[in-house]
N, C-alpha and C positions, 0 to 999 in steps of 0.2 A: 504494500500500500504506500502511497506517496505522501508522504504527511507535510510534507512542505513546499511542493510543487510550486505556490504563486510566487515565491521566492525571486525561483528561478523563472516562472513565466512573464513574470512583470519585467525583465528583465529584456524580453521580446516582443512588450507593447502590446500582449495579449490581453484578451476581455479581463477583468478579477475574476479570478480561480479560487475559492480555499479550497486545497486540498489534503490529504493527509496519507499517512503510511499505515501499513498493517503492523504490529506488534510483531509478528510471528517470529522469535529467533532462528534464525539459523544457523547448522553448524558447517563443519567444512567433513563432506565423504569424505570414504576413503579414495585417496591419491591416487586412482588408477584414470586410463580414458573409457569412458563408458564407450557404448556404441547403441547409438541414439535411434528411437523409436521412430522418426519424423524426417523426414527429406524437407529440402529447401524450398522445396512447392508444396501447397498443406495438399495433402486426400483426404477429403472429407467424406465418410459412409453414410448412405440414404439408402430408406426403403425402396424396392424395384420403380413404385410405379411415379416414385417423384422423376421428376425433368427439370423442374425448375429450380431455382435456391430460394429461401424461405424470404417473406417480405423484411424489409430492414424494421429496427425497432422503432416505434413511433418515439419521435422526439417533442415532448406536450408541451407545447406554445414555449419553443425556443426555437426559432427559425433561424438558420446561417443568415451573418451580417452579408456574405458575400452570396451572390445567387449560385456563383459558380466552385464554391467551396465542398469538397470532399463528393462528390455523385454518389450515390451508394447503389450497392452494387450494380455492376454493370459486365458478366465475365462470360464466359464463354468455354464449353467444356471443348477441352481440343482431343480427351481422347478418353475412353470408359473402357475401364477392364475390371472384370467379374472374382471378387475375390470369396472364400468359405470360409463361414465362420460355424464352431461346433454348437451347440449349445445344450442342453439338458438330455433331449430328445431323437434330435437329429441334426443332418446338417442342412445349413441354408443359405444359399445363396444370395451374397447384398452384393450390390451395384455401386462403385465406386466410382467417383468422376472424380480425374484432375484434371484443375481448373489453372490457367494459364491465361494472363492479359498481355496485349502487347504495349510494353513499355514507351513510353512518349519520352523527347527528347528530355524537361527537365529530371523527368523519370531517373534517366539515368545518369542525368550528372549529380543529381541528389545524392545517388548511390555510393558513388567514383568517391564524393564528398565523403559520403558516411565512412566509407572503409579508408581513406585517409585518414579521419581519424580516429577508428579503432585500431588500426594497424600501427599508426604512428605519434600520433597527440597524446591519445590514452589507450592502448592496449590493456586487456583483461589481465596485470599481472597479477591482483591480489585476489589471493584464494577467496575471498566471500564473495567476487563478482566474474572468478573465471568460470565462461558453462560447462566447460569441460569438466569442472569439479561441482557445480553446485546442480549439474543437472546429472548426475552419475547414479547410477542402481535406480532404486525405486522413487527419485527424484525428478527420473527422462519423462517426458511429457508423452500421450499416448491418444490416439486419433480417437473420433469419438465412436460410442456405439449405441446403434438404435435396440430398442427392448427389447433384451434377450434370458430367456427362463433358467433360472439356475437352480440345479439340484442340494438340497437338505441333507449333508451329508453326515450328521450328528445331532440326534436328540428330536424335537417337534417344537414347530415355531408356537410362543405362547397366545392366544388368542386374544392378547390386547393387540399386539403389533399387529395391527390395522390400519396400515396406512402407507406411509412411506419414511423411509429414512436418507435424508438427502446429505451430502457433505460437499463444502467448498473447498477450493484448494486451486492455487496455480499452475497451470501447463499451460504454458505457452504455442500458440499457433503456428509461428515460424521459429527457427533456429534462430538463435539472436546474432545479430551480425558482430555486438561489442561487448563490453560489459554487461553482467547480468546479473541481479540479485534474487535470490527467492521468493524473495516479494514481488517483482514486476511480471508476474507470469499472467496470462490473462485467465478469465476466472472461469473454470469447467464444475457443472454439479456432478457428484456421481449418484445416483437414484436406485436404490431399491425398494420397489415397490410389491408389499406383502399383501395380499387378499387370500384367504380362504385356508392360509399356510402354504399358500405359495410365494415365490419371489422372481423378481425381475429386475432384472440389473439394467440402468440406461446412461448413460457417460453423454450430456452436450457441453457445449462451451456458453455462456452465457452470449449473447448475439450483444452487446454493445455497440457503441458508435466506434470508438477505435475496432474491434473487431470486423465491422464489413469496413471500414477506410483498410486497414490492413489486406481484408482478402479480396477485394477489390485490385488492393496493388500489387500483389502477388509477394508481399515480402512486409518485415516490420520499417511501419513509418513513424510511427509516434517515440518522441526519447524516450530510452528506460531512466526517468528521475532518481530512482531512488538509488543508480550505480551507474548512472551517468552523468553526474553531476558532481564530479570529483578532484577539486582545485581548480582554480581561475582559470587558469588555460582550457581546460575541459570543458568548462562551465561556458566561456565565451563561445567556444567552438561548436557545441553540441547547440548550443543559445542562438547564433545566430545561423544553422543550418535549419532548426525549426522554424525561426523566423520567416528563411525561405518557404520554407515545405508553406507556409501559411499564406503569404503572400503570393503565392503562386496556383492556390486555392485545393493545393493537396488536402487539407482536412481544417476543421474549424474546431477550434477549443472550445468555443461557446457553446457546442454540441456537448460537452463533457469530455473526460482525457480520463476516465476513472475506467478501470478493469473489473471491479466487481468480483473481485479472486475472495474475500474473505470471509464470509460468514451469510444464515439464513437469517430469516426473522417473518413470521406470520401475527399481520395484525392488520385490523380494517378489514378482515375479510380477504386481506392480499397476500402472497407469497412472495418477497423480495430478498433478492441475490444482494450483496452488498459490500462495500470495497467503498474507504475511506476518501477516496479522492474524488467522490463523484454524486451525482444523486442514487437513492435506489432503481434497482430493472427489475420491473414484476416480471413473474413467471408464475408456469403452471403445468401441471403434469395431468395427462390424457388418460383417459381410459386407458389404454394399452400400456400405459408407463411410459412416455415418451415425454418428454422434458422440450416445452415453451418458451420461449421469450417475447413477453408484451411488450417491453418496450422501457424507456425511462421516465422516471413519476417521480411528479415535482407537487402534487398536493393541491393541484388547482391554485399552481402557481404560490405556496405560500412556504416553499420549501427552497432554502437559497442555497445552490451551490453544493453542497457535503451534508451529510450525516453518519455519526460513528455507526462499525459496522457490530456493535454490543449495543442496541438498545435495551431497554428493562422493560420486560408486562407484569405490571400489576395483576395476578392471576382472579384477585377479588372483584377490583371496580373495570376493570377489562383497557383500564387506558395506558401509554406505552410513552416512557419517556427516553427521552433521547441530548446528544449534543453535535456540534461540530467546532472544529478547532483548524486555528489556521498561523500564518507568521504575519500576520496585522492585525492590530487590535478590530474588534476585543478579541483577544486571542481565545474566547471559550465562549460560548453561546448557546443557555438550556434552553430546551422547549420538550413542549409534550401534545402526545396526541389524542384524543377522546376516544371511546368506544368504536365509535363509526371508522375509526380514522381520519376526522380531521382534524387538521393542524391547528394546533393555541401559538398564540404570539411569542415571537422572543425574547428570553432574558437575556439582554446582553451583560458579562459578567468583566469590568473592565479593570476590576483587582485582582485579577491575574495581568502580571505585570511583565511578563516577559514569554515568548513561544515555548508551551512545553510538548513532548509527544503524548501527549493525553487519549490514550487506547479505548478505555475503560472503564467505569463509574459504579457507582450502588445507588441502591435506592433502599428507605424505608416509609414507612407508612407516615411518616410527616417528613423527610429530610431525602436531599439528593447530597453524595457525597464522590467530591471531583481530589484526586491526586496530582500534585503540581510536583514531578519528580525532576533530577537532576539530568534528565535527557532532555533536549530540543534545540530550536537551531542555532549554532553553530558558525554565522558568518566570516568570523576573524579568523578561526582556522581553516575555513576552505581558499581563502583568497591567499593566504600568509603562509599556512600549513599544508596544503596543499592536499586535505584530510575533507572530511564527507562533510556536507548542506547539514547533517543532523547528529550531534554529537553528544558527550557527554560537559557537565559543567560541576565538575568535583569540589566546587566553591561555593554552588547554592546549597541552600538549605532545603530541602525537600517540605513539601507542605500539602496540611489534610483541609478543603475547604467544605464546608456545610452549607446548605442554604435550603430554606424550605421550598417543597416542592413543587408546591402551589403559589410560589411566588412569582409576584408583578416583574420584580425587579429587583437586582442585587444588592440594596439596602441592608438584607437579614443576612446576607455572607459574612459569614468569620472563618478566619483562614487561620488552622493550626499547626506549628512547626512541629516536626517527625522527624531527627534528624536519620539520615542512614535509609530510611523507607522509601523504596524505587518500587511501583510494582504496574507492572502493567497490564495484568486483570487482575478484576474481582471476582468474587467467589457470592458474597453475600452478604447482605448487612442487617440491622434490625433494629429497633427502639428497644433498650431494656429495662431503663425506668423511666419515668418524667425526662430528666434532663443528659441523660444517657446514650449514646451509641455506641452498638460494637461491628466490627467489621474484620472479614476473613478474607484474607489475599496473600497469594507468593509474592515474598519481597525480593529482587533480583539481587544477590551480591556480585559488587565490581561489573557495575553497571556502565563503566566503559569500555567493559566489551561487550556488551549487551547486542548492538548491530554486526560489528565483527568477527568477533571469538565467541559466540556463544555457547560453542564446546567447552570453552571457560568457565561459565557463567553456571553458580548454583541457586537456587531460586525455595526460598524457608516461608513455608505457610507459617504467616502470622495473624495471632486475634489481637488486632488493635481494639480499646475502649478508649471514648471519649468525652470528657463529662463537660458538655457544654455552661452548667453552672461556675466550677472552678478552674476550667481551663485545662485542666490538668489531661495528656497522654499517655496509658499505661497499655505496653504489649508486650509478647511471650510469643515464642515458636510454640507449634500444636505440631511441627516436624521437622526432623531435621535432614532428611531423603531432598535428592534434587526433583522438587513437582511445579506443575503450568496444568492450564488447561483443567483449571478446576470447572466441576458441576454441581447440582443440586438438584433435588425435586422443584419442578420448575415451581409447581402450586406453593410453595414454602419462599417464594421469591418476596424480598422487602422483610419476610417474618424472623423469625427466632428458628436456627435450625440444630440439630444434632447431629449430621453427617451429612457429610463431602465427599465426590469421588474425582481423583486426580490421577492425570497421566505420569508415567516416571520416568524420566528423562535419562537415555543413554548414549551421550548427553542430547537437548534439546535439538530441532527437532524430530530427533529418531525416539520413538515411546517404544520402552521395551515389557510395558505391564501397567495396572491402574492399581490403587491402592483406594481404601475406604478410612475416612478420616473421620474422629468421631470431636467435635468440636465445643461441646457441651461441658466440657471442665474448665475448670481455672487454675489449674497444676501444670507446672512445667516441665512436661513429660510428653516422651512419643505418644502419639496421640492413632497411631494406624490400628485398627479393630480386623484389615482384612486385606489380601491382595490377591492377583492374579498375574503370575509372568509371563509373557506368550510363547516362552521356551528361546533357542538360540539361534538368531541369523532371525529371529520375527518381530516384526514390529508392526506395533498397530498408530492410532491416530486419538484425539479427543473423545473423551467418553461420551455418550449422554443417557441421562436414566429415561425411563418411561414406567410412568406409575403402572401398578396391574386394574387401579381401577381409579379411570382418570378424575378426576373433583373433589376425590379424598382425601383432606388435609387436616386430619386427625392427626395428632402427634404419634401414637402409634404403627400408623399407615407409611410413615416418613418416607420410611426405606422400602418398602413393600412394591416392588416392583422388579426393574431389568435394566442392565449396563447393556447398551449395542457401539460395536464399532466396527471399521476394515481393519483387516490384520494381514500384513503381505509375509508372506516368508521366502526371504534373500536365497535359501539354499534351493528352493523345489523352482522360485519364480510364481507361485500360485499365491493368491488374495484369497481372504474367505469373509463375510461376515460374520461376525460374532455374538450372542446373545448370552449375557451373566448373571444367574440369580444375585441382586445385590444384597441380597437378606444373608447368605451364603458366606460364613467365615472366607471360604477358598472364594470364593466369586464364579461360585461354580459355572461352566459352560451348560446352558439346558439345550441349545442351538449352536448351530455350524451352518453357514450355507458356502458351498463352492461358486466362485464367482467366474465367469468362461474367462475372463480374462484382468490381466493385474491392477489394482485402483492405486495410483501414487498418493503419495502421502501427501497430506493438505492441511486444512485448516480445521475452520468449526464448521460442527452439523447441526442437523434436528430432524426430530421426529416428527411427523405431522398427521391427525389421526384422519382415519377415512371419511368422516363429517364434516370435517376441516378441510379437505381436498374436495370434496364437494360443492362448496360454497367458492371457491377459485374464479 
């Protein structure tokens, strides 16, 4: 995710952007060269009887300044060849078309440009943005696939998973011509869709606007920001070749420049893909399992620019609060949305005093709670340093802000210092008495290498409490295991909970097990009740639980449900998903489903119930 893009686009005399990055750490594979799932011209797989390419995503009352900015699509298949795919049953025949444009003069000197200066300005030399290392094993990005039936090859699917279980995550379209980080990948869902205990696997790419500009031009056009923008020289350079690309009416910013790689979120009634730097793209999944994209939604117009890709749903009053954050004031801006989905006005929040990477938030049943941590941008080192747009600032004082929820305006902000507290999600928060909060999040240690090294980087669940009456901040590790990618019983969101389930990081982002956290004490003590490791060479991705019976938010009921995730294993090549009794000391497996083919490791998911996909 690009968390700072206007940065650099204002730079180029472009519309205002705010945009933003994803959180997502990554680490550095192992040092070998992969050999890459994807040729330099994308194959995209379609059912037999399509011919055509799907319509481009409506863009809601944001029309290109220029008439003639970015066409979308416009291609032409130059040649169909018939490839097999296995699946549960039998095998079947998809129709592949690779699609081929003929390049236009500034076409190619755009090009000639680009690879000047990846070759020779800025070369991929450092491991967290060369592809040859960050796109290695189960990182290569993988063509898409329409819905295909995959066999149960362990146990019986539980009869709530009725619905679908969708995950976001990065793969990129074309082979990246320069620098690459694991964040700039464009955003593919991967979809298993459960009815009846059966399942169905469906892999598309989110259709965004850079998406048809890119396959449109048969190559990547838009800069990767978040590992291309690396010292002044890069900066200019990469700065003023997109200036061209714009001016020349290759693609228009004011369409959006966001990927949509990181996260789900169902609320209003809508299903939206979502990725920091951009507004959200509803989508929707078919009868058959086949994965949509409506388009980009802006709210009837009342949604400006960005929204984090971690909103919070009130499970009680059904309304869904949100922020976006950018590098010009006000650097943080709450809003939230009603039942229906629509948009309330914004707080702009202008005592945040300086850009932070702000991921992530809580909420509770009167307060919204923003982390102001020692990450964000970074200008004097990029131009001087010759080091990344978004760094670390080992000088600030990290800080917890509060402000009620339901507020007009940032009047009722109080901003508490933390020091040492970096965390870039939250887990959960709650009211514990009158003038009390407490809150649960992995705190990142040596949090500047947190975008770099974070093979480095160990990450300590802590419960912070915070007693708005005296001011006072007191917290304690609940573990002391490297965990991210904490979850909850969603219906338990804003409340008071007693267990967590987090990924375990070997190191981040390869998850080699989840562990069950029980967070109910006030002793500072391991706090793990339960785990499951996926054995060796396997690794899976973000938990998420799924109550066994959904609106039940008995305290008793907490845990009473199922852990689902993808699990690839490096030694066979085979993906499965997975389903974990989380009641279950071991986190026992009740379900296995073999997947026809492998799912790279991504980001966040969710479950979405068959009621819920109905209303789409």
């Amino acid at each position: 995710m690009d968390s700072f893009s206007l940065s650099f686009l204002s730079t180029l005399q472009y519309p205002k952007l705010l945009s933003s990055t994803t959180n997502k750490p990554t680490t550095i594979p192992s040092p070998h060269i992969p050999t890459f799932h994807v040729s330099s011209v994308r194959i995209e797989e379609q059912k037999p009887q399509q011919t055509t390419p799907p319509p481009p995503p409506q863009i809601k009352r944001q029309q290109p300044s220029n008439p003639k900015a970015a066409p979308l699509p416009s291609t032409k298949a130059n040649s169909t060849i018939a490839r097999t795919t296995l699946s549960s049953t039998k095998a079947t025949t998809i129709t592949t078309t690779r699609r081929r444009t003929e390049p236009h003069l500034p076409t190619i000197l755009f090009h000639t440009l680009d690879d000047i200066i990846n070759n020779f300005i800025d070369p991929p030399l450092r491991p967290s943005v060369d592809p040859r290392l960050v796109l290695a094993d189960n990182f290569s990005p993988v063509e898409e696939l329409p819905p295909t039936d995959c066999p149960v090859i362990e146990g019986h699917l539980p009869s709530c998973l009725d619905g679908a279980y969708i995950r976001n995550g990065p793969n990129p379209q074309y082979l990246p011509r320069g620098p690459y980080h694991l964040f700039d990948g464009d955003g593919m869902l991967h979809s298993l869709r459960i009815s009846d205990c059966r399942a169905t696997l469906c892999s598309r790419y989110v259709k965004t606007y850079k998406y048809y500009v890119e396959r449109n031009a048969g190559s990547p056009v838009f800069p990767n920001v978040f590992s291309g923008f690396h010292g002044l020289t890069a900066t200019i350079a990469r700065g003023a070749l997109s200036a061209a690309r714009v001016l020349s009416g290759e693609f228009n910013p004011a369409n959006g420049i966001g990927l949509a790689n990181t996260s789900l979120a169902f609320f209003g009634n809508r299903l939206f893909a979502l990725g920091e730097s951009d507004l959200p793209y509803t989508v929707r999944l078919t009868p058959d399992g086949d994965i949509e994209t409506i388009g980009r939604h802006d709210f009837d117009e009342e949604l400006f620019m960005s929204m984090t890709a971690h909103p919070k749903i009130d499970p009680d009053t059904g309304e869904t609060f949100a922020f976006r954050y950018g590098p010009v004031p006000p650097f943080l801006t709450f809003f939230r949305f009603n039942p229906d989905g629509s948009k309330q006005p914004d707080v702009p929040i202008f005592s945040m005093t300086s850009p932070s990477f702000l991921h992530d938030f809580g909420i509770t049943k009167k307060y919204a709670i923003f982390p102001d941590i020692q990450l964000g941008m970074n200008p004097t080192e990029m131009i001087f340093g010759g080091g990344s747009p978004v760094g670390s600032d080992l000088g600030k004082v990290p800080r917890i802000g509060v402000i009620p929820r339901y507020a007009k305006d940032e009047s009722q902000m109080r901003w508490f210092e933390v020091p040492g507290f970096n965390i870039i999600h939250a887990i959960n928060a709650w009211d514990e008495d009158e003038d009390v909060i407490v809150m649960i999040a992995p705190n990142i240690l040596s949090v500047e290498h947190t975008l770099e090294r974070t093979d480095l980087v160990h990450a300590s669940v802590e419960k912070v409490r915070i007693d708005l009456k005296t001011g006072i901040v007191t917290r304690f590790p609940v573990s002391a295991r490297n965990l991210d990618f904490g979850v909850i019983n969603p219906g338990f969101m804003g409340k008071k909970i007693r267990y967590s389930y987090l990924a375990i990081g070997d190191p981040m982002p390869k998850i080699s097990g989840v562990v069950k956290l029980d967070v109910s004490g006030s002793e500072h003590k391991e706090c793990t009740v339960a785990c499951r490791m996926f054995g060796e060479g396997c690794y899976g991705g973000e938990p998420f639980f799924v109550a066994r019976e959904p609106g039940n938010c008995h305290v008793e009921a907490e845990d009473d449900g199922y852990l689902v995730t993808y699990v690839h294993d490096e030694n066979t090549g085979e993906s499965r998903f997975l389903v974990m009794d989380a009641k279950s000391p071991s986190l026992e497996i009740v379900a296995a489903v073999k997947l026809p083919r492998r799912v790279p490791y991504g980001f966040h998911g969710l479950f979405v119930r068959e009621s819920d996909l109905q209303k789409l």
